[in-house]
C-alpha positions as CSV (number, residue, x, y, z in Angstrom):
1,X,-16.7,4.7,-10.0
2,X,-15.4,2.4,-12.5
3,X,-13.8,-1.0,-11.5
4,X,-11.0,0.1,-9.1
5,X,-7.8,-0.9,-10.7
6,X,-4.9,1.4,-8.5
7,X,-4.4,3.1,-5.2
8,X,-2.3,6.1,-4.9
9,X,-1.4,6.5,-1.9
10,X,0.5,9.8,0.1
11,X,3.3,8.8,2.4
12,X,3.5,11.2,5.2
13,X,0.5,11.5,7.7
14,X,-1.2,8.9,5.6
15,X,1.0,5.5,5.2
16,X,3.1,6.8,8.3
17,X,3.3,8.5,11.4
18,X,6.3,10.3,9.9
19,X,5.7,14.2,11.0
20,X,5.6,14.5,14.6
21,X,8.1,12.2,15.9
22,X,10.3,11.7,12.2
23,X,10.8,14.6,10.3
24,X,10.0,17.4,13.0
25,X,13.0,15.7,15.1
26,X,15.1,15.4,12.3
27,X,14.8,19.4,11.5
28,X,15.6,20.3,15.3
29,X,18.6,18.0,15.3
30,X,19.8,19.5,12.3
31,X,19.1,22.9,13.7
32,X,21.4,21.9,17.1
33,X,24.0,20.6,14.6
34,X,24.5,23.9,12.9
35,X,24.5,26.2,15.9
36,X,21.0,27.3,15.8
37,X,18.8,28.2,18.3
38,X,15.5,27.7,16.0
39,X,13.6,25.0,17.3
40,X,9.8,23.8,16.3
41,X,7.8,22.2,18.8
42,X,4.8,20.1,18.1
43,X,2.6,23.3,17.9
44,X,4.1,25.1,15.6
45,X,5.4,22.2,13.6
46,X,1.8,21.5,12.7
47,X,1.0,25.1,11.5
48,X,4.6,25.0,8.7
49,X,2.8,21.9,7.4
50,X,0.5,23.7,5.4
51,X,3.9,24.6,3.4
52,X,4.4,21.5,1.7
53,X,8.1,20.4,1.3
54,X,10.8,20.5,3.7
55,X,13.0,23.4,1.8
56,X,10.8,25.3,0.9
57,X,9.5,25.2,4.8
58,X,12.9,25.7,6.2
59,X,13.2,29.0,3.9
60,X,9.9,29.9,5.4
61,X,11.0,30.1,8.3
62,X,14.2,31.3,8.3
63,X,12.7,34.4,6.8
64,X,10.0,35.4,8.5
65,X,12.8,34.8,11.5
66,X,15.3,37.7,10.5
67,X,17.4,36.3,7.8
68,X,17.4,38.0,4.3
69,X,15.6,36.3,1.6
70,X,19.5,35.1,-0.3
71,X,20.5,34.0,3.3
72,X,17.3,31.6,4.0
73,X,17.5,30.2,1.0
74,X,20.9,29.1,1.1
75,X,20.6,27.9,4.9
76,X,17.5,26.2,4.1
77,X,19.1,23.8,1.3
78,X,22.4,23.1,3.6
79,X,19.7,22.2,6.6
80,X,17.8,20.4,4.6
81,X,20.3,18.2,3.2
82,X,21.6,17.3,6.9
83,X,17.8,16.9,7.8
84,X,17.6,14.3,5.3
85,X,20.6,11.9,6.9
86,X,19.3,12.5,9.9
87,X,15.6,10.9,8.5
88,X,17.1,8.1,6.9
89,X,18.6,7.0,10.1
90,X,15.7,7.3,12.2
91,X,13.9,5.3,10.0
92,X,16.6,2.8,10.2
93,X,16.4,3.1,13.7
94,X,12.6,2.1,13.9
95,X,11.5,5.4,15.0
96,X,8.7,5.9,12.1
97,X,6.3,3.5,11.9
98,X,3.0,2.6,9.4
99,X,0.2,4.4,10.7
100,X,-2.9,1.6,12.3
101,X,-4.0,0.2,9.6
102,X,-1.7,0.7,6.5
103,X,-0.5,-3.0,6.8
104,X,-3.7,-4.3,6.4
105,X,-5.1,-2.0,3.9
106,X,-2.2,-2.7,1.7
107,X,-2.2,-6.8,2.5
108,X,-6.2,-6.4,1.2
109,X,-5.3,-4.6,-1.9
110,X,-2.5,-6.6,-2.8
111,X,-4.6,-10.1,-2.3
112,X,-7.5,-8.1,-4.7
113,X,-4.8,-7.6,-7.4
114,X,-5.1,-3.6,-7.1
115,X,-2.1,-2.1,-8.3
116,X,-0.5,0.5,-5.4
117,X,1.7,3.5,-5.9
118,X,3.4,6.5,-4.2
119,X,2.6,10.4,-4.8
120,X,4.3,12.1,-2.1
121,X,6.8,16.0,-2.4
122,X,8.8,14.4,-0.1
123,X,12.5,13.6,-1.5
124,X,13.5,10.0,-2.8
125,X,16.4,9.8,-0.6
126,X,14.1,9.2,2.4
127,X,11.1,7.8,0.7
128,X,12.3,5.3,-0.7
129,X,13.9,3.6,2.5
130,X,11.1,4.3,4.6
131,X,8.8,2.4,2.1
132,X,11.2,-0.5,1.7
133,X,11.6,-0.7,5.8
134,X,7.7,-0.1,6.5
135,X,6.3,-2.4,3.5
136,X,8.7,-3.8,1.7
137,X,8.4,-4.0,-2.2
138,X,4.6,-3.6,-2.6
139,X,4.3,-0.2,-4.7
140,X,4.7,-0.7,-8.3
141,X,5.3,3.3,-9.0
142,X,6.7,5.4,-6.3
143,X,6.6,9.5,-7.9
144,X,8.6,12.2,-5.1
145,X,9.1,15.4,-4.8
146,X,12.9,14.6,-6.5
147,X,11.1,14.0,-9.4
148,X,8.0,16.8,-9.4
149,X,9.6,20.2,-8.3
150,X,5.5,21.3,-8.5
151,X,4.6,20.4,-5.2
152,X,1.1,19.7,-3.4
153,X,-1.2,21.1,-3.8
154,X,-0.2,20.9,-7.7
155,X,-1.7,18.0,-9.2
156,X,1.6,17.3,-10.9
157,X,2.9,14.6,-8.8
158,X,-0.8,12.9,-9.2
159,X,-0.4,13.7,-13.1
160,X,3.0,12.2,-13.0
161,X,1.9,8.5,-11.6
162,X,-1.1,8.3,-13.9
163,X,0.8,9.0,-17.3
164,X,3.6,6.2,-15.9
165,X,1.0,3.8,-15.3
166,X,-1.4,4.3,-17.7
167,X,-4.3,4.2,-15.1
168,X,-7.3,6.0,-15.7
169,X,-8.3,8.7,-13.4
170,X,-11.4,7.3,-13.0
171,X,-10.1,3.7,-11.9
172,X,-8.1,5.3,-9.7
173,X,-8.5,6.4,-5.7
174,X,-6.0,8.8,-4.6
175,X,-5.4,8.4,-0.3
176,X,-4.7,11.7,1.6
177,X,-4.3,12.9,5.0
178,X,-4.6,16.6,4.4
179,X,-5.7,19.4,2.3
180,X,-3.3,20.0,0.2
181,X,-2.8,16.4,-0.5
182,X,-6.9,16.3,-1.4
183,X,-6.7,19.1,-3.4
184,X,-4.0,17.7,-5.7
185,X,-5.4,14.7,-6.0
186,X,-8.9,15.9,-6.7
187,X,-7.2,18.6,-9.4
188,X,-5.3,15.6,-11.2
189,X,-9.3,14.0,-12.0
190,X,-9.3,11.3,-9.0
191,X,-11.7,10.1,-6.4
192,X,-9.8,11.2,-2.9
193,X,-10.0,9.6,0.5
194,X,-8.8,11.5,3.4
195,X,-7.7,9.6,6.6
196,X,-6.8,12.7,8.7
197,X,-4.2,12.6,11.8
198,X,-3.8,15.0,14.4
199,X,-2.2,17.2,12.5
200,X,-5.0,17.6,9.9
201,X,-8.3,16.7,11.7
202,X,-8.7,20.9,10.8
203,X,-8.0,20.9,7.6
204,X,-10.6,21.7,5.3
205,X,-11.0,18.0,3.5
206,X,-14.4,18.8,2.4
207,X,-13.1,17.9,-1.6
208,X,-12.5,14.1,-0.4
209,X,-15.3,12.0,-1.1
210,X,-15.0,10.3,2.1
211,X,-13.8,11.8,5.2
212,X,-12.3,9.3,7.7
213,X,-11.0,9.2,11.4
214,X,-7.0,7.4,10.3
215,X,-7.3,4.0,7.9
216,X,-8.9,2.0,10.3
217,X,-11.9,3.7,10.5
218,X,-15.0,1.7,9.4
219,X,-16.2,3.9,6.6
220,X,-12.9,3.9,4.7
221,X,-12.1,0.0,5.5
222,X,-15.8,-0.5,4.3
223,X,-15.7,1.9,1.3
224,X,-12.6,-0.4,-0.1
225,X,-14.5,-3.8,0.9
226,X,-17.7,-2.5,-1.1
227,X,-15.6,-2.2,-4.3
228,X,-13.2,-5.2,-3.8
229,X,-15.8,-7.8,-4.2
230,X,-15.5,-8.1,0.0
């Protein structure tokens, strides 16, 4: 690739250990809150994922567990509302943390000059704290789902941060977790990474150009040092 002038970065699963033990805890507390029995364990938490954004997820499975299409839909945006509060103060709390590595990944890129941004569906109201708490101010553009209703695997959150910053696609390296994420990022003209979690270490990532076991993997942490000048 060309001189590599700006990281895009996912948030969830890929900057943060956010699904498991953040947002999944956050839906079953909002779930308890409202009367509901519903309740997704770890196992079938990881098999909604392939819906991307928290909604339309909700209204997923509301459906397919006996309420009418009208009814989901309007459960699903009250939930998802109160799922959000409940996100922004477990992140307050401490309770989601930067995946091994992320620190140091972004500290290297920062030193290097290489400009870092945010492509994520999930909502702004949540992002944005977690980013600030986790990292500080370090990303220069930080595109959500708030603002791009097409979500992954669309490229249009991808397409969103490259026409703000005026990055070339091919200065660019998108860095994804699963396959949706790769797929947008590979649809929008970028070079992908995929550092896979538990979650995705199944998903089909075979559009990344590098495949790698979480960011501190050597192939990914040497992939970066090859093209920073090391």
């Amino acid at each position: 690739m060309s001189r590599l002038e700006a990281v895009i970065f996912d948030v969830d699963g890929t900057l943060v250990d956010s699904e498991r033990d953040g947002h999944r805890v956050a839906f079953n507390e909002a779930f308890e809150e409202a009367g509901l029995t519903d309740y997704w364990d770890v196992d079938t938490y990881g098999q909604l994922l392939k819906i991307t954004g928290g909604a339309k997820r909700l209204a997923f499975w509301l459906e397919n567990n006996g309420r009418s299409p009208a009814e989901a839909a309007g459960l699903a945006k009250r939930l998802h509302k109160r799922k959000t509060h409940i996100m922004r103060r477990l992140i307050a709390d401490g309770h989601v943390q930067a995946r091994p590595g992320a620190h140091q990944l972004v500290d290297v890129l920062e030193a290097s000059g290489v400009a870092m941004h945010v492509a994520t569906t999930g909502t702004r109201a949540w992002v944005e704290p977690l980013l600030k708490h986790a990292f500080g101010d370090r990303f220069e553009t930080v595109i959500t789902g708030t603002e791009v209703s097409d979500l992954k695997p669309s490229p249009a959150v991808y397409l969103e941060v490259l026409s703000r910053t005026g990055c070339l696609p091919e200065r660019a390296v998108a860095v994804e977790d699963s396959a949706n994420g790769v797929q947008a990022a590979v649809a929008a003209g970028l070079c992908c990474l995929a550092a896979y979690n538990s979650y995705t270490c199944n998903d089909d990532l075979s559009g990344a150009t590098l495949v790698a076991d979480g960011l501190t993997d050597p192939a990914l942490v040497g992939w970066f040092h090859d093209r920073l000048g090391g």
